[in-house]
N, C-alpha and C positions, 0 to 999 in steps of 0.2 A: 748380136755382134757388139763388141764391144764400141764402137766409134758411136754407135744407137743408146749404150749406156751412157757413154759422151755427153751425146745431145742429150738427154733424159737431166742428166745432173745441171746442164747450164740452162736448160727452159724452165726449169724448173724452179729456180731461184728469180728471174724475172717476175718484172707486173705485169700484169695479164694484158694488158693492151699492147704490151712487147712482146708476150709468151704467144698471145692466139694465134697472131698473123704466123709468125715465122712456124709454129705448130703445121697449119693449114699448107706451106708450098714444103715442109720439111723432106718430103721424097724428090725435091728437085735438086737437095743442096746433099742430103744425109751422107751420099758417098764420096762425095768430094770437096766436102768446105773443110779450110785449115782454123780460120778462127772466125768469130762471130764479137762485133764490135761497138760497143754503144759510146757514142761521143756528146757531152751535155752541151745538147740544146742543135744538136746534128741527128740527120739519118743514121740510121739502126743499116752495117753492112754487114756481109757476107761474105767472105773473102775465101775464094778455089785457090789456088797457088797463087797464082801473079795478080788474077783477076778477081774484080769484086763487083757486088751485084747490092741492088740495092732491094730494101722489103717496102711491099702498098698493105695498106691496111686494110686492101683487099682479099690478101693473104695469098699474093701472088708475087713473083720476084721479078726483079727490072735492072733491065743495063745499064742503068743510069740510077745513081742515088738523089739526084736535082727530080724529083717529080713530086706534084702538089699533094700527090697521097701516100708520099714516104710516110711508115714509122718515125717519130720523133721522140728521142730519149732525154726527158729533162733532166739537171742536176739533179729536182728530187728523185726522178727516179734511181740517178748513178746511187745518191746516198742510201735509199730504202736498200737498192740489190746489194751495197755494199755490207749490210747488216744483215743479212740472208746467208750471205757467203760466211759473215762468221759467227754464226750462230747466234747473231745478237748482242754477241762479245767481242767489241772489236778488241780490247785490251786482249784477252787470250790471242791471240794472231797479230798481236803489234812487231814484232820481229819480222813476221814476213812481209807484212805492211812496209817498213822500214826499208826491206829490201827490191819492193815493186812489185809484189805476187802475195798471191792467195791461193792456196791449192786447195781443192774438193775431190769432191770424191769421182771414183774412174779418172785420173792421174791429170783432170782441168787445172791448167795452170791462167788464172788470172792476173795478166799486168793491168797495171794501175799507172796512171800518170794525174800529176797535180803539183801544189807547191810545197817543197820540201820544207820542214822545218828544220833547221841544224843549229846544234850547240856542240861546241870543242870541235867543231870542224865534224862532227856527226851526224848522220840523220836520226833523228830521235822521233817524227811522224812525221803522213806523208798528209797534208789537208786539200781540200779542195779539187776532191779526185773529178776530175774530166774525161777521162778516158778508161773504161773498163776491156781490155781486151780477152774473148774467151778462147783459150789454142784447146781446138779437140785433140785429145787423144785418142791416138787406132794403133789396136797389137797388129800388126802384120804377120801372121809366124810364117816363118822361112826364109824372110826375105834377108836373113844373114849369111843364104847358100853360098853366094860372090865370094867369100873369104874362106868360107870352110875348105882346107886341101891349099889352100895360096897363099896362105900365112901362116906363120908358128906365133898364135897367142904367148907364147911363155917367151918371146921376145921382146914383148911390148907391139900394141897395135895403137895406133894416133888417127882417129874417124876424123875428119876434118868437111865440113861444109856451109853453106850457109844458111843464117835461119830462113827456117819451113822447109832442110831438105831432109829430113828424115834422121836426124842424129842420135836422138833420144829411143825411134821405132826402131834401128840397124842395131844399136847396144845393148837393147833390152830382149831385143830377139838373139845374136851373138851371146849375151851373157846366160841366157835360159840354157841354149845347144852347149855349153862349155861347162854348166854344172853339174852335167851329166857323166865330163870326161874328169876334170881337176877338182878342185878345193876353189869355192870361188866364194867371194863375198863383194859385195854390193851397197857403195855406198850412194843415198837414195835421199842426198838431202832435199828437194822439196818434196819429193813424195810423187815424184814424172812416172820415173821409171818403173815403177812398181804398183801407180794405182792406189798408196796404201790410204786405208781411212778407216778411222775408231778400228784397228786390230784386222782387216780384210784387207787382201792384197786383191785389187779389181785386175792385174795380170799373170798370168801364169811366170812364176819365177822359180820354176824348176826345182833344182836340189841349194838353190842360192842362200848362204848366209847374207843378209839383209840388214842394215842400221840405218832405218829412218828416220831424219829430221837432224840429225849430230849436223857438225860442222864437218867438211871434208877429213880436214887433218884430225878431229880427235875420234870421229869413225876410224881411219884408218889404225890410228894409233891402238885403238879399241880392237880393231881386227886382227892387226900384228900379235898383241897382247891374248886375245884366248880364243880364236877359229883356226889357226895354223892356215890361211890361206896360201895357194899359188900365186893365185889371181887374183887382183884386186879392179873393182869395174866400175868405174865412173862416169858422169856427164858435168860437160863443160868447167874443165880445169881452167883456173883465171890468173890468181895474183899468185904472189911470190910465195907466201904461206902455201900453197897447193905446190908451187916447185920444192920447197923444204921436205910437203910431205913426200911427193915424189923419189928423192934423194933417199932418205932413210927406208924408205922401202924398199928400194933399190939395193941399200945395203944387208938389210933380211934377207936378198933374195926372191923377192917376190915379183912377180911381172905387173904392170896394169894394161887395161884396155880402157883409152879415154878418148875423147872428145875435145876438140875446139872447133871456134868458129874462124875458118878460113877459106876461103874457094880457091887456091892455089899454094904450090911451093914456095913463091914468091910472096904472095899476103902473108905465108904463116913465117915466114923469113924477117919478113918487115917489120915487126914488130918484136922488141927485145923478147918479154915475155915467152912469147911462142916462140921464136927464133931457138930461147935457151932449152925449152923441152926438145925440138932437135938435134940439139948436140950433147944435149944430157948423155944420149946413149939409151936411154929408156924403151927408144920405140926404132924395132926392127924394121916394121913396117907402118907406111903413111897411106891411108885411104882417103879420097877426094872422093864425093856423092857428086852429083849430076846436079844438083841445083834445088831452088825452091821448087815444091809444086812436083815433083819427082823421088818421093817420098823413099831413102833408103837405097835407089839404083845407085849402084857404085860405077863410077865414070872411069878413075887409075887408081892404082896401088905401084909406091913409090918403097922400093926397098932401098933402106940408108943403110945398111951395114950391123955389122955389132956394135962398133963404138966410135962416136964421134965428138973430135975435139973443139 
């Protein structure tokens, strides 16, 4: 299963005094941990949806991360696993650096927390990383049934919830079922969706045109320009440049199925940003998930109309 290739890709880049133990109670956690956490000079956690657990270097797991025989992850180790994650090169992956993640292979996305370095108001590296967080990836297929039949994709669909509830699992399963119907292309910038690594897509992406690593807007721009999409299928729309590209696809004709982070009408109202993709007119219909730790169950679907001012 793939959430086992998951784990396979993150134990695997650890030092073995962090790889054994958690190796050892791995059938306690494998089908339900969302990420695995190493903090410099803190316990090694485990984190199921809401709940975290802490690892003994007895290679058994514990309710509590305060115990004398935690795992403990020093800086060196953050920095050794950090060199692991990019081949040894950290310069080739300085951009994702820059931006808080490291992606590996079966679609690990690794956050990073440290002290930024900025120049012109830039991040140009991230030093003194403290915080390695590992999110596993799991294909769910099917669990995009909720919407098939209760939405018209070619309207625009807006997946909204919050992190760890399934955002990234709902759109890449939706986007797989729709490029069997439309013309679908898949913008896949850190490489979540899709798993992709050295030329292997670690999940089924169906009949999907696919442009991994681009920037949102000049993928799309890319898409517009020579896949003749319907559809266009993203995760996590942010700044104003993603509303630009929005708009001009809009004007092709083209529908998108995307993502933000919101748990209600009112959260995604609250914020100018998101507020403006609701009145874009872009998204027919709005899907709210159920929450963290609830991986994909869609809670409502909010029908806004064709076009709002």
């Amino acid at each position: 299963m793939m959430e086992n290739n998951s784990i396979d890709e993150i134990l695997e880049r650890l030092p073995a005094h962090i790889r054994s133990p958690l190796q050892q109670c791995r059938n306690l956690y494998k089908d339900k941990a969302t990420e695995i956490v190493l903090r410099s000079d803190r316990p090694v956690t485990v984190y199921c949806g809401k709940d975290y657990y802490g690892v003994l270097n007895s290679g058994v797991m514990s309710d509590s991360a305060d115990n004398a025989d935690s795992v403990i992850s020093s800086h060196s180790d953050i920095e050794s696993t950090i060199l692991r994650l990019c081949d040894y090169s950290v310069y080739a992956y300085q951009q994702e650096i820059n931006s808080g993640y490291i992606t590996i292979g079966s679609g690990v996305r690794v956050g990073l927390s440290g002290r930024a370095v900025v120049q012109n108001g830039r991040i140009t590296n991230i030093r003194d990383v403290t915080t390695l967080s590992f999110r596993i990836a799991r294909d769910v297929l099917g669990c995009s049934e909720g919407l098939i039949d209760k939405v018209d994709p070619l309207k625009g669909v807006l997946i909204c919830g919050e992190p760890g509830s399934g955002k990234t699992t709902l759109i890449r399963d939706y986007a797989r079922h729709l490029g069997y119907i439309h013309r679908v292309s898949v913008l896949d910038e850190r490489g979540e969706l899709t798993a992709y690594n050295r030329g292997d897509f670690g999940f089924d992406t169906g009949l999907c045109d696919i442009f991994v690593g681009y920037p949102k807007a000049q993928a799309a721009y890319s898409a517009l320009r020579s896949m003749s999409p319907e559809l266009i299928v993203c995760d996590e729309l942010g700044d104003e440049n993603d509303f630009r590209m929005l708009q001009d696809a809009l004007r092709c004709g083209v529908a998108f199925i995307a993502s933000v982070h919101a748990s209600s009408l009112g959260d995604l109202e609250s914020r100018r940003t998101t507020a403006d993709y609701v009145r874009s007119g872009a998204f027919g219909s709005i899907v709210f998930l159920s929450g963290k730790g609830q991986v994909g169950r869609i809670r409502e679907i909010i029908e806004i109309g064709e076009n709002n001012d």
